[in-house]
N, C-alpha and C positions, 0 to 999 in steps of 0.2 A: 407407885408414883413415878411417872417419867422423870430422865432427871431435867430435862429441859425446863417444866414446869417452878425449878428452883429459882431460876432465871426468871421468868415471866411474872410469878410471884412479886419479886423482888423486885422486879421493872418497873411491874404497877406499882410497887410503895414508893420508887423515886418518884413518879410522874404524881402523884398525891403530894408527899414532899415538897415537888418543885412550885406546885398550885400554889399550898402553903404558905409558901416564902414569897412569891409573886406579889400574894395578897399585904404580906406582912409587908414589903418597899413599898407598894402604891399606900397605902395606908401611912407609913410614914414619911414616903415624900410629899403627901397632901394635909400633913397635921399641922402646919402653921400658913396653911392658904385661908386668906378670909374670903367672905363673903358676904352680897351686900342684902342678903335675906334669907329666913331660915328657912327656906323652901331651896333655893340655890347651894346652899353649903355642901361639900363633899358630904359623904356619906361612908363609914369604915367598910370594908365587906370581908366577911368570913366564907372561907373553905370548909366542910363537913363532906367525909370520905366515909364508905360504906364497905362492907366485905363482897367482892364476889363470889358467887358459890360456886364448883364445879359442874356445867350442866351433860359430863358423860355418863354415860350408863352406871359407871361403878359410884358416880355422883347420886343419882335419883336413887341409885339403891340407897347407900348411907343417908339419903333425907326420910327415905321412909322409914327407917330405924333409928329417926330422930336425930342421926348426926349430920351434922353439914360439912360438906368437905370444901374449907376455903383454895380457892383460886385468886388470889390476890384481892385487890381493893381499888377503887373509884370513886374517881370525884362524885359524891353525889347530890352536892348542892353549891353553889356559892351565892350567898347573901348580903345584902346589904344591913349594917347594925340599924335599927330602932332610936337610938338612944339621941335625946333632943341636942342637937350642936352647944356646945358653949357660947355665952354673952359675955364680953367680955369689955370693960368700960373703957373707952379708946376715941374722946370728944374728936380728936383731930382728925383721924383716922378718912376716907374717902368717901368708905365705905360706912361711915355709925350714921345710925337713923337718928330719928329727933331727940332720944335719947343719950346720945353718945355710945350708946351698943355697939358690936361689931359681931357678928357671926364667924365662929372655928368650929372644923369638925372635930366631933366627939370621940376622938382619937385616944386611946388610952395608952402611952409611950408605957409604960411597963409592961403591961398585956400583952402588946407587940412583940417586946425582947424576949419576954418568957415564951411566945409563939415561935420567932424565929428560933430562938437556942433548942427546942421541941423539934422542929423541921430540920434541924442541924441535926440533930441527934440521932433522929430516925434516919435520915437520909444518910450519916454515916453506918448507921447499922445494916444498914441495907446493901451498902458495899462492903463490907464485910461480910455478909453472905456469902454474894456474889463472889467475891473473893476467896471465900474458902471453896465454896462447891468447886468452884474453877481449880484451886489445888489440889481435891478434891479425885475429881475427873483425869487430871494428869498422873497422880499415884497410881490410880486405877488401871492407867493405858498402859504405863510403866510396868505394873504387876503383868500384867498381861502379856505384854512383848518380850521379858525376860525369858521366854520357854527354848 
């Protein structure tokens, strides 16, 4: 394994990370916007990251022998949730229909936290790699130029 690939690796886990957490702010700076129908309302959307696999030669070997040698990770979806908006009873509201409804998106504020404190976590983990290889490298050069 080059060691450059430590890096790259880990590159792609912040830019995943960073998707993440992107999704996790928009998502809650949009949890208390209404809307004046449930077709209109925000909509939450999720990140889903995938492994890349190495496609070099010592890569397609280890796939043939059933191992897959990862090369980082990619964003490989981002979605919008399903999940039907909250009604929410609000007579005065601008926005409530004949019922006094009001349309919020289906925001799940806990869900979110647990998401973002997940994207924290890895994305600190991931400079800590970086961080060590980097020290890492320098011992290395160190050993080396003592002669």
């Amino acid at each position: 394994m080059d060691y450059m690939s430590v890096f790259e690796i880990s590159a792609s886990g912040l830019l995943l990370e960073k998707a993440r957490m992107e999704a996790v702010a928009k998502n809650i700076a949009n949890e208390n916007v209404p809307a004046p129908s449930a077709d209109t309302v925000y909509r939450p959307v999720r990140v889903t990251g995938s492994a890349i696999t190495a496609a070099d030669f010592s890569g397609y070997l280890n796939h043939f022998s059933q191992e897959t040698l990862a090369a980082g990770v990619k964003v490989s979806a981002v979605d919008t949730a399903t999940e039907l908006p909250k009604k929410v009873y609000e007579p005065g509201h601008p926005y409530a229909n004949a019922e006094g409804m009001v349309y919020y998106p289906a925001v799940d504020h806990l869900a979110e936290m647990v998401t973002m404190m997940s994207a924290t976590r890895a994305y600190e983990a991931n400079i800590k790699v970086i961080n060590a290889s980097k020290s890492m490298l320098q011992h290395a050069l160190e050993i080396g130029s003592s002669k």
